[in-house]
N, C-alpha and C positions, 0 to 999 in steps of 0.2 A: 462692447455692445452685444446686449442679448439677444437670440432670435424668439420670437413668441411661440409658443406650443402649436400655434397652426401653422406659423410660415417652416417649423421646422418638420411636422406632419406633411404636408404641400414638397417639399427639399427630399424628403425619406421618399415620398411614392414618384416621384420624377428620377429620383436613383435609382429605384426597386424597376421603373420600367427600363431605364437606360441600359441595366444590366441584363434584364429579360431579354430585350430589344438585337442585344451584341450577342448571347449567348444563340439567339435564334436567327441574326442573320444571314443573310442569303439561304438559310434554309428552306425547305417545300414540305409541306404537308401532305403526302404521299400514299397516306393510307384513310384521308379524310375525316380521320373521329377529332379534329381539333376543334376547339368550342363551341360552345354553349355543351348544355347535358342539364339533367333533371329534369326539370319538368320548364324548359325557356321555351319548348316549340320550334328549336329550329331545328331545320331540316338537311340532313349532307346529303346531298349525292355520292355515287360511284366518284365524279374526277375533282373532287376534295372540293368543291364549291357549295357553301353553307348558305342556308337561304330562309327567311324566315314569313308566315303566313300576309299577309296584308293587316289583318285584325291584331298581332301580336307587336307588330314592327312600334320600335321608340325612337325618338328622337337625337337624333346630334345633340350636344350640346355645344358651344359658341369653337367654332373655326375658323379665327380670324386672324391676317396678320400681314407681314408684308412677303409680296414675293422674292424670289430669285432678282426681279428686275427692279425690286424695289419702290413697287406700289401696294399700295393696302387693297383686299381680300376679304371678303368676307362670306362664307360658304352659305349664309341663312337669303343672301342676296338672288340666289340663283332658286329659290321654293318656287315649283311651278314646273321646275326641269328634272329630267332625272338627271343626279350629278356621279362623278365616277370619281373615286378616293382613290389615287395610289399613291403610297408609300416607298420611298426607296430612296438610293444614296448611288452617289459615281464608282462608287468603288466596290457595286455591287456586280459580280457577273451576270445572275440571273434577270438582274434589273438591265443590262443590256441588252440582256435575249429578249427580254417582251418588248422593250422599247418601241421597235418599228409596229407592231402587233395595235402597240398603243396609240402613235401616231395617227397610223390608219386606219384605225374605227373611230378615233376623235372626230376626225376630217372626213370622213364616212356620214357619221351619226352627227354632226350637228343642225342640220336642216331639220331634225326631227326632233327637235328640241331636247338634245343631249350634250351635259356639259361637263367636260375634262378639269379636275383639279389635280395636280400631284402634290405631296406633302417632301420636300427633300429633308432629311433628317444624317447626322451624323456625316455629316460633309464641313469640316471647320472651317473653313469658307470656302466660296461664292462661286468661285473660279472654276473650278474641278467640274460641277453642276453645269452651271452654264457650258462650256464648253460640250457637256453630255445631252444637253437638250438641245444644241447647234449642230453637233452629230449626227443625230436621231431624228432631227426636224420635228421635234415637240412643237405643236401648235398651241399648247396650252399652257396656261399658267400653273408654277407654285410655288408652295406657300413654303419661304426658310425655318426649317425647324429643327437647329444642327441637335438639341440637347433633348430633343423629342417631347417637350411640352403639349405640344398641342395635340400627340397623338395617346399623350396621357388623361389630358384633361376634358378630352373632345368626345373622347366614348363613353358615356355612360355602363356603369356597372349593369348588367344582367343584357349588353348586345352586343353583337356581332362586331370585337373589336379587332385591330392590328397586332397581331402578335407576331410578326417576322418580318423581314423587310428580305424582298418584294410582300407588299398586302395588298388586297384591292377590295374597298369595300364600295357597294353602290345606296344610294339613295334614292326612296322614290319622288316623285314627285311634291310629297310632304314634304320630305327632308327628313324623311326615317327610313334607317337601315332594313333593304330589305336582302341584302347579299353579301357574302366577303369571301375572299378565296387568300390562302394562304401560303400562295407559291407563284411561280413565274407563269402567265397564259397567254396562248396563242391564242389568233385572230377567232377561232372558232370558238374556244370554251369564254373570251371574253364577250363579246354578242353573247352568249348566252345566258350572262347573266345580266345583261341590258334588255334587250328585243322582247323579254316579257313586260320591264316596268314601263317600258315603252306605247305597249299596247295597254296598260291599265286608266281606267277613265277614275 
């Protein structure tokens, strides 16, 4: 049985990230010039945290699926919130180190209408995860993504996508990227790429 020219275009760019994805693991972005460039508008800071205008920012496109626990997800569900994207795997160090960081600004910031999603990727099951987010006391759900599909197909071409794992991108209240940071962050540099979309009407 043949594969069609798209399902095997679809199969190539879900490799082509998997590959990216492991070459760039647990890596940090250290000197901040990683993505966007040309003329996209977005903007880095000094501690590698890339951010983009209010008027420029695009949209997600579909993030859905089931969790860790094994309920369906769906990230267009929460428009109205700012939502926080992290990216990462149990077997990552640096995703240990933010862990607690992340816990508590989840548990922090949700009375202010801020909402936690993590995407687990390249964890061949289930177990390894959970047990990291019982660790860590993750309050929040996420979404199983062992082969990284959804971190393929979820970012639209020309934004502020995941290219390393730990990633952390935020969403504003549309549900367009208006942040992503490409490295492990502490309690402070993560607020600060939340407490602005926060304050935006």
């Amino acid at each position: 049985m043949s594969l069609s020219r798209a399902s095997r275009r679809t199969l190539l760019a879900v490799g082509t990230m998997t590959i990216a994805l492991a070459l760039s693991a647990c890596s940090s972005d250290t000197n901040g010039k990683s993505g966007g460039g040309g003329d996209t508008g977005f903007v880095t800071n000094t501690g590698g945290i890339s951010t983009v205008a209010k008027g420029e920012r695009k949209p997600v496109a579909a993030l859905a699926g089931d969790t860790l626990e094994g309920k369906r997800l769906d990230v267009a569900d929460l428009k109205g919130k700012v939502v926080v994207l992290n990216v990462w795997g149990s077997w990552c160090p640096p995703c240990r180190a933010e862990a607690p960081h992340f816990a508590k600004v989840a548990k922090d910031l949700k009375a202010q209408g801020v909402e936690f999603v993590g995407i687990n990727t390249r964890d061949p099951n289930k177990q390894p995860a959970l047990a990291f987010e019982d660790d860590y006391g993750v309050p929040y759900p996420s979404l199983y993504d062992p082969a990284g599909k959804l971190i393929v197909g979820g970012f639209p071409k020309g934004t502020l996508n995941p290219q390393a794992i730990p990633s952390t991108v935020v969403l504003d209240k549309n549900g367009k990227v208006a942040a992503r940071s490409l490295m492990a962050l502490d309690e402070t540099k993560l607020r600060s790429m939340i407490e602005p979309l926060i304050a935006e009407k």
